[in-house]
C-alpha positions in Angstrom: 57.9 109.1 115.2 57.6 107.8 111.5 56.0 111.2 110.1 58.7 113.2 111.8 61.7 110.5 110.7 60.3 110.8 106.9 60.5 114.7 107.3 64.3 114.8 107.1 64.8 112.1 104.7 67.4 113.2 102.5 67.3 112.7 98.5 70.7 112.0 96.3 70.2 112.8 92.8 73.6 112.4 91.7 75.0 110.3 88.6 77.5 108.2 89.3 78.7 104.5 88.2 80.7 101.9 90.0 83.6 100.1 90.6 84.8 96.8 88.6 87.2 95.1 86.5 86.1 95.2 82.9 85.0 97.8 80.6 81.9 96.5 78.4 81.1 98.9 75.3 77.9 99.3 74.1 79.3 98.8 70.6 80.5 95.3 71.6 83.9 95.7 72.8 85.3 94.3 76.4 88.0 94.9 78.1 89.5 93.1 81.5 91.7 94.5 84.2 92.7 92.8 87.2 91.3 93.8 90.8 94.1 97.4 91.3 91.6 98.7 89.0 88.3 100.7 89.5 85.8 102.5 87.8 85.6 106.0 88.6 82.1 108.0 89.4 81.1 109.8 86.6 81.3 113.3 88.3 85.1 112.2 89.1 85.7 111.7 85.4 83.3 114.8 84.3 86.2 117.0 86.9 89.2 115.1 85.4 88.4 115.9 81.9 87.1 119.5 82.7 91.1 119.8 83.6 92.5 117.8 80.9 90.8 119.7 79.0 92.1 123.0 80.1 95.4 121.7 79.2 95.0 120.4 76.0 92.4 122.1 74.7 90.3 119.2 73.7 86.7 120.2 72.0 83.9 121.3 74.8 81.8 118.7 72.7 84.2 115.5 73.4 82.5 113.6 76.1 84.2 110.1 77.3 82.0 107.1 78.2 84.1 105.4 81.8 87.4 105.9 83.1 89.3 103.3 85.2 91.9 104.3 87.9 94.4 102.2 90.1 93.3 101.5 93.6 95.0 103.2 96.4 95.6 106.7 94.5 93.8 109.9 94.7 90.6 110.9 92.9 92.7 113.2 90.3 95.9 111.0 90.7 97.7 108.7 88.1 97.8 106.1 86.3 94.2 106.1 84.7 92.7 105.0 81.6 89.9 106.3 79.7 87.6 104.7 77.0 85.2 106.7 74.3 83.1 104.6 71.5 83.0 106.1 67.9 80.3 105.0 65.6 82.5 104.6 62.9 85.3 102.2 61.5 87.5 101.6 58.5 89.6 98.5 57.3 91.3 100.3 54.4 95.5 101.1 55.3 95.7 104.1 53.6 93.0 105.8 55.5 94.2 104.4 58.5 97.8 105.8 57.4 96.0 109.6 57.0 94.8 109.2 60.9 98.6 107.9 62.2 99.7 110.9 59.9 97.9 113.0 62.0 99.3 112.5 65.2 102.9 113.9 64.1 101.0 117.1 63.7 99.9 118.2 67.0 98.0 121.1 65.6 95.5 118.7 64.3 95.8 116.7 67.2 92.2 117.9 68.2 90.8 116.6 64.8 92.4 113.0 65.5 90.7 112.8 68.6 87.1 113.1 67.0 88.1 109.7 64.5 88.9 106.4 66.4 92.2 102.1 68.2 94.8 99.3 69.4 97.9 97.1 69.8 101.1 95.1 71.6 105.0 95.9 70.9 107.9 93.9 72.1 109.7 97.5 72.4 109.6 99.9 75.3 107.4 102.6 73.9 109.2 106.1 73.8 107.6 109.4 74.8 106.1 111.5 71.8 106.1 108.5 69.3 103.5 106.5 67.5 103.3 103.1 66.6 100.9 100.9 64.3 100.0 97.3 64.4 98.4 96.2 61.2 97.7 92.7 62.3 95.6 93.7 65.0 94.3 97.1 63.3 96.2 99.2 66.5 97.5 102.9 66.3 99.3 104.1 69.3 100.4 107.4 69.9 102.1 108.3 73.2 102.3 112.2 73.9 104.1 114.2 76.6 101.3 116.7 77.9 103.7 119.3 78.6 102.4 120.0 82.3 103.3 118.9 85.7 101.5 117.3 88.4 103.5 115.5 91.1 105.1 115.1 88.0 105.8 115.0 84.0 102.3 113.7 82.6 102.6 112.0 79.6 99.5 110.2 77.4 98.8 106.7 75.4 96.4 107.0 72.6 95.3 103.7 71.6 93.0 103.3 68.3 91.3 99.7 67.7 89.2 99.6 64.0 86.9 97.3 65.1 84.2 95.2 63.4 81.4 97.5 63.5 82.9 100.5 65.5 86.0 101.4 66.9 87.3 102.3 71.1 89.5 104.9 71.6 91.9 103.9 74.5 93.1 106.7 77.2 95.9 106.3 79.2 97.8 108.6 81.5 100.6 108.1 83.5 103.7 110.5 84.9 106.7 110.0 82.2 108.8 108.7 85.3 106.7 105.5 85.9 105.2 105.2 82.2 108.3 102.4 81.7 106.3 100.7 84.1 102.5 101.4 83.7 102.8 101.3 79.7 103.6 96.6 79.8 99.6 97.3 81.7 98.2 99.7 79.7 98.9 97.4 76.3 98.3 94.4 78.4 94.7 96.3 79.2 94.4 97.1 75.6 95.4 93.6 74.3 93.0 91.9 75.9 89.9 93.3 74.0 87.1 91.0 72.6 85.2 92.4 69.9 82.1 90.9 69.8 80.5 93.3 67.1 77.8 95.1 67.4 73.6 93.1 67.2 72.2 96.2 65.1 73.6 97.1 61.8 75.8 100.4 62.1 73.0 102.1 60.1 70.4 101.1 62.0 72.1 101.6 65.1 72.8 105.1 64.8 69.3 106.1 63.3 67.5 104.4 66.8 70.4 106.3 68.8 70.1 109.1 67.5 65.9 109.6 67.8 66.5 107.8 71.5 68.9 110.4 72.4 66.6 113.0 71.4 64.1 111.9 73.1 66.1 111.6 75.8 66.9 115.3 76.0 63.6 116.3 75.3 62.7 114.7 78.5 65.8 116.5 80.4 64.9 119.9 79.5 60.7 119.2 80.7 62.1 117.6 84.0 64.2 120.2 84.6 61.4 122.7 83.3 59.0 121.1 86.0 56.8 119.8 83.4 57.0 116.1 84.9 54.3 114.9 83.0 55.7 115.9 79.6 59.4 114.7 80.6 57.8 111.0 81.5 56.4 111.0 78.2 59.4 112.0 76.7 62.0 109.3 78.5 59.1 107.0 77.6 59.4 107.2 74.0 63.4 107.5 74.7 63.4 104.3 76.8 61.1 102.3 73.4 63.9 103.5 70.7 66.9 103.5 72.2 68.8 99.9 70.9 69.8 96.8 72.4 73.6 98.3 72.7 72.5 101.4 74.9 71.6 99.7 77.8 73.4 102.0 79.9 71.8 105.1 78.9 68.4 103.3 78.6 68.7 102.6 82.0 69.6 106.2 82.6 66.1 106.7 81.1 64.2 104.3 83.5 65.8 106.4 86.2 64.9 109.5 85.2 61.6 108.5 84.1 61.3 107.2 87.8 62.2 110.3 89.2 60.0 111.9 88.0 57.0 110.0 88.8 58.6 110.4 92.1 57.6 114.2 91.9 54.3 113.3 91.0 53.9 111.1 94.5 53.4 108.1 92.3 56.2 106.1 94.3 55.1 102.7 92.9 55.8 103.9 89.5 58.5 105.3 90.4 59.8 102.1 92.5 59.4 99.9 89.6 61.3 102.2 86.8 64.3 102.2 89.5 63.8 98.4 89.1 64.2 98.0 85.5 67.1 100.5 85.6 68.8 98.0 88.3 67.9 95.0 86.0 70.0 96.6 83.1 72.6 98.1 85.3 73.1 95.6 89.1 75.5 97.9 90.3 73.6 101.0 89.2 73.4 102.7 93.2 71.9 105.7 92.2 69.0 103.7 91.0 69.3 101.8 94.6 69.4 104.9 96.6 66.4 106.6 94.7 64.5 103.3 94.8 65.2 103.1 98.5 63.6 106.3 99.3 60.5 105.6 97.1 60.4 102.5 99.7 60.6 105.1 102.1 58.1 107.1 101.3 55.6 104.0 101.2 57.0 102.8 104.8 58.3 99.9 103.3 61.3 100.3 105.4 62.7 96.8 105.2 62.9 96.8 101.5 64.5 100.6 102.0 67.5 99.0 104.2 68.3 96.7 101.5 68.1 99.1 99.0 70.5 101.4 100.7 72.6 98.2 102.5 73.3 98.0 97.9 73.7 101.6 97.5 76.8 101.4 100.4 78.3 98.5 99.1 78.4 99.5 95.2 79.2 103.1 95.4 81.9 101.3 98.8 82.3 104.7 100.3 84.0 106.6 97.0 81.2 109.9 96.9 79.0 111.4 98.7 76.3 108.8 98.1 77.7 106.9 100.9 76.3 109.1 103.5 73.1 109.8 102.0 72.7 106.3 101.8 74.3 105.8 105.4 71.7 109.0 106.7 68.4 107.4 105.2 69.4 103.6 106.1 70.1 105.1 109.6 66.3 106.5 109.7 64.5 103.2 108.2 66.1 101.5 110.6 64.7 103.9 113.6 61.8 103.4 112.0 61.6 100.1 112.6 63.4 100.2 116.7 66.1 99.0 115.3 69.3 100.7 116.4 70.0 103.1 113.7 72.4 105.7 115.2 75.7 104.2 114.3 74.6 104.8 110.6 73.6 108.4 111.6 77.3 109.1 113.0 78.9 107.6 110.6 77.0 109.3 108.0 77.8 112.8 109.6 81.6 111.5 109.7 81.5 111.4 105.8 79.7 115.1 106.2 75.5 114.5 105.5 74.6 117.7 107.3 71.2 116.8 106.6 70.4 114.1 109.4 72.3 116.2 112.2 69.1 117.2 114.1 67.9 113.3 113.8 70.5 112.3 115.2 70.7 115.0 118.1 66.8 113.7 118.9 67.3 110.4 118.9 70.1 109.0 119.7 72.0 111.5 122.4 
């Protein structure tokens, strides 16, 4: 039954991050929320800003690094808070005073967007204002979007010059409740710790910069086929990128591992999804893929655990869910352990793929 069960294993390849209550920068800023708050998947906030976008007309090349929504609303619902690093800072007022300038001309409000952020007012903040806090090097800028959905949608910019870097701060609320949501959006953005960055700024970017490279390089062979090529490539990615990327150098090890995984080479593959977990615990994707790796070995105990992760990190937000739901469900047949209720439930959340497992062994 074992040879037929690993047949219809299903495979998630999808990129996605999880839930929590801080933001860590790889640039050496962090940011807390309390527990209403969770991190969005990263194809929720790819969708969200593919929209924003279409409103504002922000560059295509603008990418954000997490966003952060409350708990209880809809995927593409409101208040959220988004978060993009910018290798560069600046101490000096007047150029500081040129980027606040900036933002009472909303033609060059693309241009402003590209720069830099942060700060806390004892005033209610009014719609379509900015505001500057020189002690703690903040800009804020709030902007009505002009659209409606559910609602008035109105924005918070918020700009911290940081040691080494600055964070661009995100928030979005409907101008109704933004009396309300803006006390936690400063309270979110006051309570940033810069650390600093370990590299130099200069040396930081160079290593970034070859890493990321690299790391394309071995995008476009994996996605060519060419898997020996693209493990060479997230190799050399994975040995340059800097102590500050861990996130993406975990992407790397994932990738890297997914390949090998083509190649059949699922202890390779196993232990790249290991160092990717080691930089990034709640990286599920890296659980799921390792878990089928396990799979593929008929290490089914290790499998369930690696799945068992994959559930409890991504908790039912995507699609991963029921992969992870589908192929736990199978290990666990695998073992006579009873694996239908994971099967069901996994069809519930609408994994088409272990339908006919399901229909053979457990009606």
């Amino acid at each position: 039954m074992r040879i037929g069960l690993i047949i219809i294993l299903t495979f998630c390849l999808i990129k996605l991050t999880l839930a929590q209550t801080s933001y860590e920068s790889p640039l050496g800023f962090t940011l807390s929320f309390d527990k209403t708050w969770k991190r969005l998947p990263k194809e929720v906030l790819q969708q969200r800003m593919k929209d924003v976008k279409d409103f504002l007309e922000y560059r295509k090349d603008i990418q954000f690094d997490a966003c952060y929504q409350k708990i209880g609303n809809a995927d593409m619902d409101y208040p959220y808070i988004l978060f993009k690093n910018v290798y560069a800072t600046t101490s000096n007022e007047d150029e500081i005073k040129k980027v606040q300038e900036y933002f009472t001309n909303k033609p060059q409000f693309e241009k402003v967007i590209e720069n830099l952020v942060n700060g806390k007012f004892g005033v209610e903040l009014k719609v379509g204002k900015n505001y500057y806090d020189a002690k703690n090097k903040i800009l804020i800028f709030t902007y009505d979007m002009g659209i409606s959905i559910k609602g008035n949608l109105v924005g918070m910019f918020a700009f911290y010059f940081g040691k080494n870097a600055s964070l661009i701060t995100y928030c979005y609320s409907y101008k109704d409740e933004f009396k309300y949501d803006q006390k936690e959006f400063l309270d979110i953005i006051y309570s940033i710790k810069d650390k600093g960055m370990v590299n130099t700024m200069g040396n930081y970017v160079s290593k970034h910069d070859l890493a990321v490279k690299y790391y394309n390089d071995g995008k476009m062979q994996s996605e060519a086929g060419n898997r020996e090529a693209a493990i060479s490539f997230y190799t050399k990615a994975i040995e340059n990128y800097p102590v500050e990327d861990s996130y993406m150098k975990s992407e790397a090890y994932y990738n890297r591992g997914l390949n090998k995984r083509y190649l059949n080479n699922y202890q390779g593959a196993i232990a790249d999804y290991t160092e990717a977990i080691k930089l990034r615990p709640d990286y599920y994707k890296a659980y799921n893929n390792r878990g089928f790796a396990k799979l593929q070995i008929e290490d089914y105990a290790g499998a369930i655990l690696d799945f068992t992760q994959t559930i409890k990190y991504d908790n039912y937000n995507t699609e991963f869910t029921s992969m992870a739901l589908g192929n736990r469900g199978i290990a666990k047949l695998s073992l006579g352990q009873d694996g239908c209720p994971d099967l069901k439930k996994a069809i519930e959340l609408g994994n088409k793929n272990v339908i006919k497992a399901y229909n053979e062994l457990c009606k």
